[in-house]
Structure formats: structure tokens, C-alpha cells
N, C-alpha and C positions, 0 to 999 in steps of 0.2 A: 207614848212608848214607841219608839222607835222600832221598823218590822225587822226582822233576821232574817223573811223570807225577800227574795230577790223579785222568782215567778213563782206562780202559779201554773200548772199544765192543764190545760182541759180539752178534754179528746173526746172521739166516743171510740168503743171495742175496737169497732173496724179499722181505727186507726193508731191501736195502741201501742204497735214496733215501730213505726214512725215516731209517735208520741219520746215515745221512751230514748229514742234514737237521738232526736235533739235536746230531749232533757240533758241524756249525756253530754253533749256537747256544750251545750251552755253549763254544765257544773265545769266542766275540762276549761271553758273558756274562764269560769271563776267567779260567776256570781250559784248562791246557793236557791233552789228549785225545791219546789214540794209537786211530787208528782202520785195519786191516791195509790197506784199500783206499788210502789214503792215505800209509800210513807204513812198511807193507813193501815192498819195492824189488827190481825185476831182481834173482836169482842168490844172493839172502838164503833161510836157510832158514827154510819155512816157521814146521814146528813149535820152533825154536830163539827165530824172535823172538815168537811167541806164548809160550811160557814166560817171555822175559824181560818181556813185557806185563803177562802175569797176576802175575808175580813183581813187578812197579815198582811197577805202577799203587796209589794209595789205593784205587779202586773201581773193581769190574766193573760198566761198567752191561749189564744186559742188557734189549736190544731186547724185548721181552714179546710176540707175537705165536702163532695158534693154530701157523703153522710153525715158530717157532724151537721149542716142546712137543715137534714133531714131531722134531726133526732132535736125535738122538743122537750123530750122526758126529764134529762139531766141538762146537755148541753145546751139549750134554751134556757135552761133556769141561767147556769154559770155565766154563759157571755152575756147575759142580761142585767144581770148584775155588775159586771165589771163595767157593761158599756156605760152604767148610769152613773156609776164611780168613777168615771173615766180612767180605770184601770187596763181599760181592754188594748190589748196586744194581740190581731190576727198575723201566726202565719202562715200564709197557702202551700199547701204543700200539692194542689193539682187544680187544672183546668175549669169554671166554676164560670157559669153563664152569668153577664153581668144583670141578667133580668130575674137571677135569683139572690143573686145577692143582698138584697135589702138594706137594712141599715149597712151591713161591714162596707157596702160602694163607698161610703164617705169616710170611712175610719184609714188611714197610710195601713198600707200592711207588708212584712216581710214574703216576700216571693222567692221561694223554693222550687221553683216550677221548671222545666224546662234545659235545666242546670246537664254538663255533661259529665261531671267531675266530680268526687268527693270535695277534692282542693276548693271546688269554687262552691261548692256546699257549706263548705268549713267558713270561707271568706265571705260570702252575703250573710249568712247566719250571723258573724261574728260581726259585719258592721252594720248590722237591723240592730242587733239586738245592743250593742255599743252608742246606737243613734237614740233608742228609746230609754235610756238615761237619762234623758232631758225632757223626754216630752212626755 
């Protein structure tokens, strides 16, 4: 069966207006996103539709952030999962010692980092995420 989902969003709290921020932007750019804050619902279980996310989606993106590193509880399970599926999609959205980074050192990642401009926020978003198509 062929997925309807495009990504996958996986954040932690601390980084959920960012999170949500590029979701929008990748729907606007025109592939379709499941992001949990948005698309899990009253009375749905949790861990049930996050597996069917991880299980649809073509790609996890993950939120890249010193906290999402930190957070084992969820976000550990999530890019653990996508990295073994080789679904996994980091993008950084800050600064991130390369001696914590771990496995994502070797995974390409979209860099948001540093950027001065929405426009050029708009433009590396839009060809990461245009680039990961292929790969």
C-alpha cells in the first residue's frame, strides 16, 4: 500500500512552534505531514497512532535540537526507529556539539541554523526537503 503520508514530525515540547512551524511549511511547499499536536485527536491512543506514523510516513523528520538529544522517553524511541528504516530525516534547527551528536554525525541533515531571513529559511527548507525525495 502505497503511504499518503509524505513526513512524519518528531519533536520534543520544547521544540513544538518550531516543530509546527516547518510542518507548515513543508504542507505550503505541498507534500502532506502528520505532525501528533495536529493530527492525533481526543481519546486516540497515543502509542497506537504514533506507530501507525512511523510505520506510513516515507520520512521521519526529526526536529534536531540540544533537547530532542536529550529526551530518550519519546524521541529516542521515534528516530530510532526511522534510523533502522532508514526513514530518518534530521533537520537542525540549532547549534549541536559534534561530540554529542551520535549516530545523526553520519546521517546528511537539513541545517536551519544560522539562516538570517525567513526567505532563506523558506529556500534551504524547501531544497532539503526537495533533495530527500531521492534519498
Amino acid at each position: 500500500m502505497e503511504s499518503t503520508i509524505d513526513y512524519f514530525i518528531s519533536y520534543t515540547s520544547a521544540d513544538k512552534q518550531k516543530a509546527e512551524w516547518i510542518a507548515w511549511w513543508i504542507e505550503k511547499i505541498g507534500h502532506k505531514i502528520k505532525i501528533d499536536s495536529w493530527d492525533f485527536k481526543p481519546g486516540q491512543s497515543f502509542p497506537i497512532e504514533m506507530h501507525k506514523a512511523l510505520r506510513d510516513a516515507k520520512k521521519v523528520i526529526a526536529i534536531l535540537s540540544n533537547k530532542y538529544l536529550d529526551n530518550d522517553k519519546f524521541a529516542g524511541s521515534e528516530w530510532a526507529s526511522a534510523f533502522t528504516s532508514g526513514k530518518l530525516l534530521p533537520i537542525k534547527i540549532e547549534m549541536i556539539d559534534e561530540a554529542r551528536s551520535g549516530l545523526f554525525g553520519s546521517i546528511k541533515y537539513i541545517d536551519l541554523t544560522g539562516l538570517q531571513s525567513r526567505d532563506e529559511f523558506i529556500e534551504r527548507l524547501k531544497i532539503g526537503i526537495e533533495a530527500s525525495q531521492d534519498g
